[in-house]
C-alpha positions in Angstrom: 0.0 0.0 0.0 0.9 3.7 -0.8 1.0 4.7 3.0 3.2 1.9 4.1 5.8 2.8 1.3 5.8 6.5 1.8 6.4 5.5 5.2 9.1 3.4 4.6 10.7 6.0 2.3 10.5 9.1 5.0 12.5 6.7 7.7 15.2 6.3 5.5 15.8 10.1 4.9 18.3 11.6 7.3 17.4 15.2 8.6 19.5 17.9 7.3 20.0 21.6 8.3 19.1 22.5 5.0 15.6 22.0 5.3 13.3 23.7 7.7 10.9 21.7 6.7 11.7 18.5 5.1 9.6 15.9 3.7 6.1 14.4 4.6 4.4 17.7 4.9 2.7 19.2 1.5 5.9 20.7 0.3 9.7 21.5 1.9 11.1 24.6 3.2 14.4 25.1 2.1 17.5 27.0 3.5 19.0 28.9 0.6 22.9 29.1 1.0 23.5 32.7 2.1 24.4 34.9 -0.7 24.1 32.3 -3.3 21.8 31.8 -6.1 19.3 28.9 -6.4 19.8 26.7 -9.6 16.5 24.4 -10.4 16.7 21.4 -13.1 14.3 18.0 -13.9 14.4 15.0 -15.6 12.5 12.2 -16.6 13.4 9.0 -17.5 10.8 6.4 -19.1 11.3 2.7 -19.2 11.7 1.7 -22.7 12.9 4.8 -23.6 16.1 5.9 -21.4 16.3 2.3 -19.8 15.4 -1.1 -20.5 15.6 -3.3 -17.2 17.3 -6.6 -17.0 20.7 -8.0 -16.5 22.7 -5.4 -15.7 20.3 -2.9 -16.7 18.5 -3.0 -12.8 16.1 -0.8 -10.7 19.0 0.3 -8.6 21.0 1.3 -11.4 18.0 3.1 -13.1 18.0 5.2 -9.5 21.3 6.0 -9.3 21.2 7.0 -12.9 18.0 9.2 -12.7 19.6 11.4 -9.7 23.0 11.2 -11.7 21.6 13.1 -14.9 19.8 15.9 -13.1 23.5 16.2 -10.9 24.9 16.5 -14.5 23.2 19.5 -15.1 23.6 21.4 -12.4 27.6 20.8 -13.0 26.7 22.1 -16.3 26.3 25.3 -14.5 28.8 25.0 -12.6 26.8 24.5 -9.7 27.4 23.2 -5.9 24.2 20.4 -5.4 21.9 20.8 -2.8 18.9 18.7 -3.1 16.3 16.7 -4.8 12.7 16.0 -5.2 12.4 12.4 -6.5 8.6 12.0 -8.1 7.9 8.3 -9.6 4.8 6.1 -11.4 5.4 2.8 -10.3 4.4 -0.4 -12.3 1.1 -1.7 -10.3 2.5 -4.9 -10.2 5.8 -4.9 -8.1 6.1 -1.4 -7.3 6.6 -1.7 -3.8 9.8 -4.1 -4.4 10.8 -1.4 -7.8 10.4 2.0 -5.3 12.8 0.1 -2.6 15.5 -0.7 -5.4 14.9 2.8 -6.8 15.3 4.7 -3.3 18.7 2.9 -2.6 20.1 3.3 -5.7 19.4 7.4 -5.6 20.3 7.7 -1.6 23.4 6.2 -2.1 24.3 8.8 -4.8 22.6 11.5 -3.0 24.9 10.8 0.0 28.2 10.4 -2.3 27.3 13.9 -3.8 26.0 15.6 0.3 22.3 15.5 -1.4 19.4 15.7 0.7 16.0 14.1 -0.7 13.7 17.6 -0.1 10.8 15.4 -1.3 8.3 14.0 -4.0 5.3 12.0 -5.1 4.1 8.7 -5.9 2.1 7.4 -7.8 1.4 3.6 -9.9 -0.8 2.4 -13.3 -0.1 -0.1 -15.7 2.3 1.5 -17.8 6.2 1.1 -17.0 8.3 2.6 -14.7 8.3 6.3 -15.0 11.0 8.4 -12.5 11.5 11.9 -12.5 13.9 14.2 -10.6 14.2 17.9 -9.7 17.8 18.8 -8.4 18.6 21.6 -6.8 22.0 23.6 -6.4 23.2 26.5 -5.9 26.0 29.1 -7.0 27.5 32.6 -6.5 25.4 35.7 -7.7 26.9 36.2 -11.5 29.1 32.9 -11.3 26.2 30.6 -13.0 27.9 28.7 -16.3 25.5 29.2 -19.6 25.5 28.1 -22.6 24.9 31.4 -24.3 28.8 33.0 -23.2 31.5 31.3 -25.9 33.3 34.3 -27.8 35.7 33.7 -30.8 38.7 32.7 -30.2 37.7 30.4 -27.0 39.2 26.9 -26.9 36.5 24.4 -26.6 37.5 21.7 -23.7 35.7 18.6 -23.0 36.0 16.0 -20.3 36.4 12.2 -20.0 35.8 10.4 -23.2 33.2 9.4 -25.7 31.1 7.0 -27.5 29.6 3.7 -26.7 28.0 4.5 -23.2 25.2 2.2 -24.6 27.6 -0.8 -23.2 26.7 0.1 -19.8 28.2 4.1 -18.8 24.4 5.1 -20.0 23.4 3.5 -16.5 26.9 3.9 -14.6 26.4 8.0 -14.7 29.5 9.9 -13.1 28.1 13.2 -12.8 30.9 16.1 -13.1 29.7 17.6 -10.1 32.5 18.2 -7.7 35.1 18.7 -10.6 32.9 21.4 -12.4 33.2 23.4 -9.1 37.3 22.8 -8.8 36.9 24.1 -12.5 34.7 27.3 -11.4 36.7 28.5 -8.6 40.1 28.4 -10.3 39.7 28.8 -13.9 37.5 31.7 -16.1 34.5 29.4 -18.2 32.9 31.7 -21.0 30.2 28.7 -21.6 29.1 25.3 -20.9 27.3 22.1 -21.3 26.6 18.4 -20.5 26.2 15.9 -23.2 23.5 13.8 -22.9 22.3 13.7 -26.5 25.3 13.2 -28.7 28.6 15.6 -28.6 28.3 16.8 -31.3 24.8 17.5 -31.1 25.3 19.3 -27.7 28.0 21.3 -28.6 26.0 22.8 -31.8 23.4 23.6 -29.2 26.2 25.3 -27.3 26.9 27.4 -30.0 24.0 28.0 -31.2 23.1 29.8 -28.0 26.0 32.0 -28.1 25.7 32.8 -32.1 28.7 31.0 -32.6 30.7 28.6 -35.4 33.1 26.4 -34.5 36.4 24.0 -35.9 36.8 20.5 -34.4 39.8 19.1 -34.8 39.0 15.2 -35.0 42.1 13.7 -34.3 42.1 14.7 -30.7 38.5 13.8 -29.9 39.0 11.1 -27.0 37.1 8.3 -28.1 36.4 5.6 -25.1 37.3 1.9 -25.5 33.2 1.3 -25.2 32.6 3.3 -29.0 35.3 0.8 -30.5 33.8 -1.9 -29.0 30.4 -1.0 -30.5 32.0 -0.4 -33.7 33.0 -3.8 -34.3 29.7 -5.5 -33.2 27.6 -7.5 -36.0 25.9 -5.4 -37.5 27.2 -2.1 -36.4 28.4 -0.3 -39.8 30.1 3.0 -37.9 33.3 3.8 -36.8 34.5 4.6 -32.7 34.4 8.1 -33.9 30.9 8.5 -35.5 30.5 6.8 -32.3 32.0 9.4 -30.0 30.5 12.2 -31.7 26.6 11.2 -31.5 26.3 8.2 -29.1 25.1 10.6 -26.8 24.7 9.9 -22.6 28.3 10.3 -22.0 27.6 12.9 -19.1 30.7 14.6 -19.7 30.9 18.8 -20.0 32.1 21.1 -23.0 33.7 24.2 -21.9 34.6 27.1 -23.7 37.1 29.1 -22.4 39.9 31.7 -23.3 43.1 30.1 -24.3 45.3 30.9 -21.7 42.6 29.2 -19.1 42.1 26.1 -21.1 45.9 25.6 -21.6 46.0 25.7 -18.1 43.1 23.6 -17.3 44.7 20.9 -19.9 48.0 21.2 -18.0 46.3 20.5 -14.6 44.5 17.1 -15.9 45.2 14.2 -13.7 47.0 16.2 -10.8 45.6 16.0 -7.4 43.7 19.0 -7.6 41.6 17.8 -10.9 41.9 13.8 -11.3 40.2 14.1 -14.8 41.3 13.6 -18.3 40.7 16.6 -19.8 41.0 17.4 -23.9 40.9 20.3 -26.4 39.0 19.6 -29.3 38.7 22.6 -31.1 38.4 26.8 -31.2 35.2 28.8 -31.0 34.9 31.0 -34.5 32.5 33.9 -35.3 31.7 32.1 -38.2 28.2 30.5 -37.3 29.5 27.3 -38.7 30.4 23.5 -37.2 33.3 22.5 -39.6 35.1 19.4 -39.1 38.7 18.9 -39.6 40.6 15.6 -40.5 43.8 14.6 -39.4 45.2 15.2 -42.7 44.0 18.7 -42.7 40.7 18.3 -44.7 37.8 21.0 -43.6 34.1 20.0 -43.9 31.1 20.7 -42.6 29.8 18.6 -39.1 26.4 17.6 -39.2 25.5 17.2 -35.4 24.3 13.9 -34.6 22.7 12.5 -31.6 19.6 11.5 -30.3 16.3 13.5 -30.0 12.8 12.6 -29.0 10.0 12.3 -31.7 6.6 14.1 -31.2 
């Protein structure tokens, strides 16, 4: 029964000074860090669509994954998390079993991150599993990363690598949270964004915003071992980069920055203050084109690929 589980699911949710009122009453009170701004964000996540369960694809992983891409976002912004409000439609059948596997797979994330669970709803029907977060965070008046800020001239820096997250990184999210923040603090970011749909489909929404072109070298793209796996499945007729550049739910961030900053950012991948690979890929141009360039020095046009929803 729905009372039981809600219940349940309020006893396993530590207090925390951020809420003066936190959940089981009709809506939280939070504590807004003093003297920062609030950043808001939501996701959904439909079985079927962004998951499909079994094997290694399980409920737990499909929690941690659903709190993981809303984190993403707010790193997107360069944002410090706060909390989240976790909302779910549970299969009639089994939900009470799918909510518990859910819940620990998102607390344990929430507590590796210091997220507190402000609230949410439930709610079950025939259909599949349905989970939806709101996540919360919060940054310095001003200090916000957009998309909308990349100038000509910026070097374009991504993290991690790409392609073939479909083997299981789609699930195994590592949101950029606390490096995004390292990156804030120490180092001036003109733009920014996660990619969830496909890099090179996120970074022409990146420029888009700012009224930007851009040149891609793709020789230095960092392609992950997953996209050349994929590429030499049966069946599978493209290459680890076409891979890299439209898989899509790599979770990693695209920054533009000034040159000096992102030659210094480069320079501090894999020290102890930012245990990250980190790659430039390209220059931000005033021409409000994506152009491509080979290694042998060929220029053509980059159609972004990736993955969108159909209406």
């Amino acid at each position: 029964m729905e009372t039981e589980f809600v219940n349940w699911l309020l006893s396993g949710i530590p207090a925390d000074p951020r809420l003066e009122v936190g959940p089981g009453d009709d809506a939280a009170v939070l504590r807004p860090p003093p003297l920062r701004r609030t950043v808001i964000t939501v996701d959904m996540l439909s079985e079927g669509v962004d998951f499909l369960l079994g094997g290694n694809s399980t409920v737990e992983a499909v929690g941690h994954k659903a709190l993981a891409v809303s984190l993403s976002d707010l790193a997107a912004m360069g944002s410090r998390p706060e909390a989240a409000f976790v909302a779910v439609c549970l299969p009639r059948h089994g939900g009470d079993a799918s909510g518990r596997k859910l819940f620990a797979g998102i607390v344990t994330l929430a507590e590796k991150y210091g997220v507190t669970i402000a609230g949410g709803d439930t709610n079950s029907w025939d259909g599949p599993l349905v989970i939806s977060v709101t996540a919360v965070g919060s940054v310095l008046p001003g200090k916000a990363w957009r998309r909308d800020g990349a100038r000509p001239g910026d070097l374009l820096v991504v993290t991690g690598a790409f392609g073939g997250s479909f083997l299981g990184r789609h699930l195994a999210v590592t949101p950029r949270c606390r490096e995004a923040l390292v990156i804030a603090e120490q180092f001036t970011v003109h733009a920014a964004i996660d990619v969830s749909d496909g890099l090179s489909l996120d970074l022409s929404r990146l420029l888009s915003a700012s009224g930007m072109g851009a040149t891609i070298n793709l020789s230095t793209l960092p392609i992950h071992a997953d996209a050349v796996t994929m590429s030499r499945q049966p069946g599978d007729s493209r290459t680890p980069l076409e891979h890299a550049l439209g898989d899509g739910e790599d979770f990693e961030l695209i920054l533009a920055m000034p040159p000096e900053a992102a030659n210094q950012l480069v320079a501090a991948s894999g020290t102890a203050m930012l245990n990250l690979p980190l790659t430039i890929i390209g220059e931000v141009t005033a021409d409000q084109r994506l152009i491509a360039i080979d290694a042998d020095g060929t220029a053509k046009p980059l159609k972004p690929q990736g993955f969108l929803h159909e209406f």
